[in-house]
N, C-alpha and C positions, 0 to 999 in steps of 0.2 A: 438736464438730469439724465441719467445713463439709467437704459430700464432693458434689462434680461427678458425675450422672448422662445419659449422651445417650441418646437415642434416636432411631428414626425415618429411620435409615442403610436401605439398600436397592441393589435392580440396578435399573435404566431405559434407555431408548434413548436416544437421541441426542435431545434436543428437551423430550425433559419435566420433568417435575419434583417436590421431593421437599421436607417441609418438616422440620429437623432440631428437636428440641427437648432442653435441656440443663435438669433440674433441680437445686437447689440446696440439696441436705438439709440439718438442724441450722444453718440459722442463722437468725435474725429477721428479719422484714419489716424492708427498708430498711437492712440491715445493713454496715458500712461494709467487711466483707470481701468483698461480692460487691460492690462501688460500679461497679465497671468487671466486663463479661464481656464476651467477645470469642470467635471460632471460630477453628482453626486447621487447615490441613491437611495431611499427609504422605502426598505420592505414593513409590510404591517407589524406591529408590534415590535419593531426594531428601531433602532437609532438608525440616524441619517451616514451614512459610510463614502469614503471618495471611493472615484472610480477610474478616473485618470485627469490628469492636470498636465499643462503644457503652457511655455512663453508664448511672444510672438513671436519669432521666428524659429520657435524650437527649441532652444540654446539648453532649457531645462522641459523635461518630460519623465513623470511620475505615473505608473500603472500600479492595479490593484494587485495583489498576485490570484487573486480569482478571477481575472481576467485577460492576463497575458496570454499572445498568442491566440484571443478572441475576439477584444476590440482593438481599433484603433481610433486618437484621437488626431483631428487634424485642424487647421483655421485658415480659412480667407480672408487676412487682411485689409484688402479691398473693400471686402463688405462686411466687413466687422461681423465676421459671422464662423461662430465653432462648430463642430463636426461630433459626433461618434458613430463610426461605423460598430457595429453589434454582427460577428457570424458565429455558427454554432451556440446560439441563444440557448439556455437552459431554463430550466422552471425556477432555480432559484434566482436565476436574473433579476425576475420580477420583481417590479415595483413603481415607486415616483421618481425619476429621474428629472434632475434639476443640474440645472446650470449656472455657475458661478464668475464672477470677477473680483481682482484684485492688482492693485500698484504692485504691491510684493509678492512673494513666491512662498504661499502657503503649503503646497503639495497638495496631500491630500488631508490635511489639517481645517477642521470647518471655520477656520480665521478669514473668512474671503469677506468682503464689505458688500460684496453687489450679490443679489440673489434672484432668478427665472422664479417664476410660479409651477414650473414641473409639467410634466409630461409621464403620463403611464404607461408603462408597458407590460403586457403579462405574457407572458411563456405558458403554454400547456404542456402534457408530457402524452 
């Protein structure tokens, strides 16, 4: 069974930044359950929102528009493991970032089957 771990959540100021990393236990290289991962984030009192999504090797790639230009997402195949780079972090950044997988190509659509336990991040200003 394919089980989502993140790591790499933290506190920062206003401006820096943090790189999230999601691994992908129990499944194979290339494996068509993790094909799509994607990050998601839930600030308090808010719904759960994507934040970028991306295939395995790219071919499809979805950014928030509050976040172009600030993160990016990337994966190492090899080790079944997703990326967000986070620069110029804002206060409303903040929140639970979590990380997702899917056979198909959600976007940022919260249809993904596979779901991380999240990772926090807060922004101060």
């Amino acid at each position: 069974q394919v089980q989502l771990l993140e790591s790499g959540g933290g506190a920062v100021q206003a401006g820096g930044s943090l790189r999230l990393s999601c691994q992908a236990s129990g499944a194979p290289k290339y494996s068509i359950e993790i094909y799509t991962m994607a990050w998601f984030r839930q600030a308090p009192g808010k719904e759960r929102e994507g934040v970028a999504a991306m295939t395995d090797f790219g071919t499809r790639m979805t950014y928030a528009d509050s976040v172009k230009g600030r993160f990016t997402i990337s994966r190492d195949n090899d080790k079944n493991t997703l990326f967000l780079q986070m620069d110029s972090l804002r206060p409303e950044d903040t929140g639970m970032y979590y990380c997702a997988a899917d056979k198909m190509y959600p976007g940022l659509d919260l249809r993904y089957t596979l779901w991380g336990q999240g990772t926090q991040v807060t922004v101060s200003s």
